[in-house]
C-alpha positions in Angstrom: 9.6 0.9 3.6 12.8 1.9 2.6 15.8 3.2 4.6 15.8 7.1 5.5 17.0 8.6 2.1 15.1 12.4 1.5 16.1 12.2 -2.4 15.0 9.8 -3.6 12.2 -15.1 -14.5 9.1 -15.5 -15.1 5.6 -16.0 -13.7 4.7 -18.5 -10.7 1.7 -21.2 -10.8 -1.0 -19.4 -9.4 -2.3 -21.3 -5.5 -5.6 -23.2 -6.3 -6.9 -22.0 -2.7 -10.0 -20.9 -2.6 -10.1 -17.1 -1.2 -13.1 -16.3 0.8 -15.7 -14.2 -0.8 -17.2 -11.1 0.0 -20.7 -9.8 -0.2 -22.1 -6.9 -2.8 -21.6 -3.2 -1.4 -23.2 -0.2 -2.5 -21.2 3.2 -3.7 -22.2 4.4 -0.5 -20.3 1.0 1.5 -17.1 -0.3 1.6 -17.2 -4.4 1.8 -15.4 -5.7 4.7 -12.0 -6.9 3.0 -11.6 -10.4 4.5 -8.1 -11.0 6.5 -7.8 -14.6 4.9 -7.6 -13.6 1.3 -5.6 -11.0 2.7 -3.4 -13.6 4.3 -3.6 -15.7 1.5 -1.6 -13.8 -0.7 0.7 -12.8 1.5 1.5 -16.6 1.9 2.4 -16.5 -1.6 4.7 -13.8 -1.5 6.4 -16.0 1.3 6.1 -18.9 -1.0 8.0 -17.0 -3.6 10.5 -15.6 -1.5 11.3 -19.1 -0.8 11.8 -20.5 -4.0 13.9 -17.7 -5.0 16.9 -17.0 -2.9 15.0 -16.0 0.2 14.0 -12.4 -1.1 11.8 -10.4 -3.4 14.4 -7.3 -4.4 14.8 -5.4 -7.4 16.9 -7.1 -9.8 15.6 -10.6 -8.5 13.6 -13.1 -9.4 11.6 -13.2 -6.9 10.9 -9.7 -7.0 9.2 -10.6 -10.5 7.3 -13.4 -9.5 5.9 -11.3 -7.1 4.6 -9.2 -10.0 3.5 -12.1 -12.1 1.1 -13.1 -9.4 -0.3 -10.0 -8.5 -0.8 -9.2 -12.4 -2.8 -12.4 -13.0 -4.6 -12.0 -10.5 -6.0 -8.1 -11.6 -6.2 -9.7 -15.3 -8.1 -12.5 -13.8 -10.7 -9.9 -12.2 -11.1 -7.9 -15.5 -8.3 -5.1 -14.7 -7.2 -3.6 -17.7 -3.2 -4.2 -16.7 0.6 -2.8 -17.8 3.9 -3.4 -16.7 6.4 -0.4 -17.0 9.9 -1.5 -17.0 13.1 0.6 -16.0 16.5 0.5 -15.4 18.6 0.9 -11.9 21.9 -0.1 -10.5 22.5 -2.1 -13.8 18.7 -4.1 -13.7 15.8 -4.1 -14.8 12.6 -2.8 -12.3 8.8 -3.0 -13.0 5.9 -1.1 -11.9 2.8 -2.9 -12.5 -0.1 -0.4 -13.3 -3.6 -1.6 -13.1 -7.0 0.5 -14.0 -10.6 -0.3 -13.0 -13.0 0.0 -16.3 -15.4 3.4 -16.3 -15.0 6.2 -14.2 -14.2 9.8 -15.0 -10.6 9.6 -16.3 -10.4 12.6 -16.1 -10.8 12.3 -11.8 -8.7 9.8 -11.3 -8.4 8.0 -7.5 -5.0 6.2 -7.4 -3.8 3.8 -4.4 -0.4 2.3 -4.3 2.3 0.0 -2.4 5.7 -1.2 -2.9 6.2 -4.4 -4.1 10.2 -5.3 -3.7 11.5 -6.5 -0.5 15.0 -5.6 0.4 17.2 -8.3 -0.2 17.8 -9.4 3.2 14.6 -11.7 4.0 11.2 -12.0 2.6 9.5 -8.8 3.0 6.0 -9.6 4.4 5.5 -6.7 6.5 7.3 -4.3 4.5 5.7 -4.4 2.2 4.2 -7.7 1.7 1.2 -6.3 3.5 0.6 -3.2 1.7 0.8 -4.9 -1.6 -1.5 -7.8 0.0 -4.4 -5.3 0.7 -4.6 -3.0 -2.1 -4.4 -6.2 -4.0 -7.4 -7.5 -1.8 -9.1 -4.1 -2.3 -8.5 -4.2 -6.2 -10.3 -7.6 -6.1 -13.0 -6.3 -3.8 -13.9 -3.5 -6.4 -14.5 -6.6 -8.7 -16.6 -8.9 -7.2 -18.4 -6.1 -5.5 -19.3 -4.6 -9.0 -18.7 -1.5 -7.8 -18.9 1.5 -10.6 -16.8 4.5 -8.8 -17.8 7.7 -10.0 -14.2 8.6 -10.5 -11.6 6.3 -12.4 -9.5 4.3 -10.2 -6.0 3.4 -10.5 -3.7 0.9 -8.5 0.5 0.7 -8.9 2.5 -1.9 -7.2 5.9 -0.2 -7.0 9.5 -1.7 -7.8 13.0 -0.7 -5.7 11.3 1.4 -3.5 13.6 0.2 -1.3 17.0 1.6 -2.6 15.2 5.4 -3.3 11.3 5.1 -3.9 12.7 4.6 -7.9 10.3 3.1 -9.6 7.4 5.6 -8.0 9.6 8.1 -9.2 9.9 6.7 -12.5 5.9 6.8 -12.8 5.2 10.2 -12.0 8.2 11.6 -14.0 6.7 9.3 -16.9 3.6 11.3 -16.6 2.5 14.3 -18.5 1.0 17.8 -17.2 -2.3 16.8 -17.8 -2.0 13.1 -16.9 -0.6 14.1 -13.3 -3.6 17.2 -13.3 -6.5 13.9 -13.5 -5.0 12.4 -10.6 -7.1 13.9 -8.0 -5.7 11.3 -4.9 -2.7 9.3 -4.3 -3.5 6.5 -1.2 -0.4 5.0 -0.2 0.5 1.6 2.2 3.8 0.7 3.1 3.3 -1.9 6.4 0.2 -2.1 7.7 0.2 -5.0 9.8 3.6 -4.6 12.0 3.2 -6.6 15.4 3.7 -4.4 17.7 1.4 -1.6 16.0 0.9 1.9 15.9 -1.9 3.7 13.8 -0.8 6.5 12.1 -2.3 8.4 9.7 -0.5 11.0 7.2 -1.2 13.8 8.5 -2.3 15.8 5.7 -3.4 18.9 7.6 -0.3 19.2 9.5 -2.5 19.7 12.3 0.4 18.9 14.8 1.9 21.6 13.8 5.5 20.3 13.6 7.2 17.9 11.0 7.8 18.2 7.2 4.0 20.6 7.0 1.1 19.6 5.4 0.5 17.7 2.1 -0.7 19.5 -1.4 -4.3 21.0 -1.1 -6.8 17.9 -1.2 -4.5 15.8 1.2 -6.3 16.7 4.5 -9.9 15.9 3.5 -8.0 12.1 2.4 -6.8 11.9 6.2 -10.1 12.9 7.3 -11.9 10.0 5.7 -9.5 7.6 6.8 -9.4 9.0 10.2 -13.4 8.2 10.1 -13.2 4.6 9.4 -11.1 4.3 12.7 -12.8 6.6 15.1 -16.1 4.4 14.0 -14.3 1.5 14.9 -12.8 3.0 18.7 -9.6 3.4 17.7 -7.5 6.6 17.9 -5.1 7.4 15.6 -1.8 9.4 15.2 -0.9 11.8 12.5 2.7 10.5 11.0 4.6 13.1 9.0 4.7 13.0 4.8 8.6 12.5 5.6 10.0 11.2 2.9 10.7 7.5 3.3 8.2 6.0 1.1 6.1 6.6 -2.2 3.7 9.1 -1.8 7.2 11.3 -1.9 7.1 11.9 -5.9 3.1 12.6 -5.7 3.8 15.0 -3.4 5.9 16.7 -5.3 4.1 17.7 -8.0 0.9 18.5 -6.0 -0.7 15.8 -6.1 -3.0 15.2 -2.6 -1.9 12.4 -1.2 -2.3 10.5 2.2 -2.6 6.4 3.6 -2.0 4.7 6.8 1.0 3.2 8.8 1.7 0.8 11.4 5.4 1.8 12.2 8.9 0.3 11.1 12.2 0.0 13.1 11.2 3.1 15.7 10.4 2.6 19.1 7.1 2.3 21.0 6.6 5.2 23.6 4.3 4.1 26.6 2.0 6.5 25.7 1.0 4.9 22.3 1.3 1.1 24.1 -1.3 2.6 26.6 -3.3 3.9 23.5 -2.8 0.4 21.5 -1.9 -2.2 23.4 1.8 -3.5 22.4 5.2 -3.2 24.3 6.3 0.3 25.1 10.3 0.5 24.4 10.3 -2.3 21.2 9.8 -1.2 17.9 6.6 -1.7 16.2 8.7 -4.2 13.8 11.6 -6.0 15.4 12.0 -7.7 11.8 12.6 -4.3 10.2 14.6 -5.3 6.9 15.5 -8.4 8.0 15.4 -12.4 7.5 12.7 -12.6 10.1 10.2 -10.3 8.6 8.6 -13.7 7.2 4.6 -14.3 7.9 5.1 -15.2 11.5 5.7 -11.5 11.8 2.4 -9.7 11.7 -0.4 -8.2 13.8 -3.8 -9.6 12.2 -5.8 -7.8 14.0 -3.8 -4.1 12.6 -3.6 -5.6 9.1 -7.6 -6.6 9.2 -8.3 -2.8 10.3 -5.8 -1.0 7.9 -7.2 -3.5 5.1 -10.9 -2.3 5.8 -9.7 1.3 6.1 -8.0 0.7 2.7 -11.8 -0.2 0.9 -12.6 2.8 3.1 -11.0 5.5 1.8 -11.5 4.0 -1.7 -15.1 4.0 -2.0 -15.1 7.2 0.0 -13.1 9.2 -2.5 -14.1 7.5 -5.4 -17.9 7.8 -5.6 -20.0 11.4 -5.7 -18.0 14.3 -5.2 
C-alpha cells in the first residue's frame, strides 16, 4: 500500500514445490484456498527479493521477476495473459493482465493487487500477500474448472507504490465501453498484517463518516464479503474508499468496487484488539515499508481468512446474477 498521496531482467526458474491441491467446487461454492500454496508463493517473492537487491520496486529487477513468475504461472493454468508496459520517473512499469476463458465479456468481474514493493525491503505484506492470494484464487478457478457466468479478469499492478500509476494507466487505457463491461473491481492490498484488523470497504458508507460511499454496485460487493466472515464468527469493520490504493481509478469512473484489509502503519485501538485479538497501541504492521516486512512478518491465520474470502467474493459475483 502506498504512502498517503489523494492524486494519484528477465524471468526466474520457476520452484519445483509441489503446491497443495484443492478439491472441485461448484458455481454455487468457493474451494477453500489453501494457506501453503498461498505461502508458497509468497516465499518466492522473498526468494526474488533476495536475489535482486533486496526489493521488488518499479524500475527493478526484482519488481519483474516478480511478474515473470506470476505470469507463468496463469499461462501454466490456461489464462489467456498480457503484459502492458508504461513509463514513470524515467522506467519502465508493467501491469500484468490475466483473463479466465468463457464468461459474458460483456459482465466482466475483475479482482486486483499491487505487485511492486517499495524499494526499502521485500514487500511480503504489502503487497506480497495480496498478489499471493488472488494469484492462489486465479489458480483455484483452474483446477476447480469453474465456468463463472460472468468473465473474470485479474491485474497485478506496477508502482502503486509511488501514486497507484500503473492502476491508473489501466483504466485510463480503457475505452467507454470497455470500462461499461466491468461490472466489479475486488481489490487486496495486505491481507495478512500480524497484528490484524478486518476491514472491509465500506461500500455503503454505512458509518456515515469518511470519503462516502463507493459507485452504485459497491455495497452489495461489501455485503458478500461481509458474509463469508460473519459465517466464519468474525466481525468486521468498514475501512473508508480513501484513496491509498488501487481501487482509487475504478472508482473514479464508476466502476463498483470493494475488497478487504488488514491495516498498515496505523495503530491498534483496544477496542479492535478486544474484537481480534492483537496488541492495542502497535500498528497492525510494525514492518510498514520497511526491510523487515520479509515472510517472518505475517498473521497466517488473517491471510488464510482474507484468502478464502477472496474465492468468496469471486464465485459470489461471478456466477447467476
Amino acid at each position: 500500500m502506498k504512502t498517503r498521496l489523494l492524486g494519484f531482467a528477465g524471468a526466474i526458474a520457476l520452484a519445483a514445490a509441489t503446491l497443495t491441491p484443492i478439491a472441485p467446487a461448484s458455481a454455487a461454492a468457493a474451494p477453500d484456498i489453501p494457506i501453503a500454496n498461498v505461502k508458497a508463493h509468497l516465499s518466492q517473492f522473498q526468494s526474488i527479493s533476495n536475489a535482486n537487491g533486496g526489493n521488488r520496486a518499479h524500475g527493478r529487477p526484482g519488481y519483474r521477476a516478480s511478474l515473470d513468475y506470476v505470469k507463468a504461472r496463469l499461462d501454466s493454468a490456461g489464462y489467456q495473459t498480457s503484459i502492458r508496459s508504461f513509463s514513470y520517473n524515467g522506467a519502465t512499469g508493467y501491469n500484468l493482465i490475466a483473463d479466465w476463458p468463457g464468461g459474458d465479456a460483456n459482465q466482466v468481474l475483475m479482482a486486483g493487487a499491487h505487485l511492486d514493493s517499495v524499494r526499502s525491503g521485500a514487500g511480503i505484506n504489502d503487497n506480497g500477500t495480496g498478489s499471493a492470494a488472488i494469484l492462489e484464487a486465479a489458480l483455484a478457478v483452474a483446477r476447480s474448472g469453474y465456468q463463472p457466468t460472468k468473465h473474470l479478469r485479474f491485474g497485478w499492478w506496477g508502482a502503486e507504490e509511488l501514486g497507484l500509476i500503473g492502476s491508473s494507466r489501466y483504466v485510463s487505457s480503457l475505452t467507454a465501453t470497455e470500462r461499461s463491461r466491468i461490472k466489479g473491481y475486488l481489490n487486496y492490498d495486505m491481507v495478512g498484517s500480524p497484528n490484524a484488523g478486518y476491514f472491509v470497504y465500506d461500500g455503503d458508507n454505512s458509518d456515515g463518516v469518511g470519503s462516502g460511499p463507493g459507485p452504485a454496485g459497491s455495497a452489495q460487493i461489501e455485503s458478500t464479503i461481509n458474509s463469508y466472515f460473519s459465517g466464519i464468527g468474525v466481525t468486521t469493520r468498514g475501512t473508508d474508499f480513501d484513496g491509498r490504493s488501487d481501487y482509487g481509478p475504478f472508482i473514479r469512473v464508476g466502476i463498483p468496487a470493494g475488497g478487504t484489509f488488514t491495516g498498515a502503519e496505523g495503530r491498534k485501538t483496544t477496542a479492535q484488539a478486544q474484537l481480534w485479538g492483537g496488541q492495542a497501541g502497535v500498528a497492525f504492521d510494525r514492518c510498514y515499508h520497511s526491510s523487515c516486512d520479509t515472510t517472518s512478518n505475517i498473521n497466517d491465520t488473517a491471510l488464510d481468512r482474507n484468502s478464502d474470502s477472496i474465492a468468496h467474493a469471486i464465485w459470489a459475483l461471478s456466477g447467476p446474477a
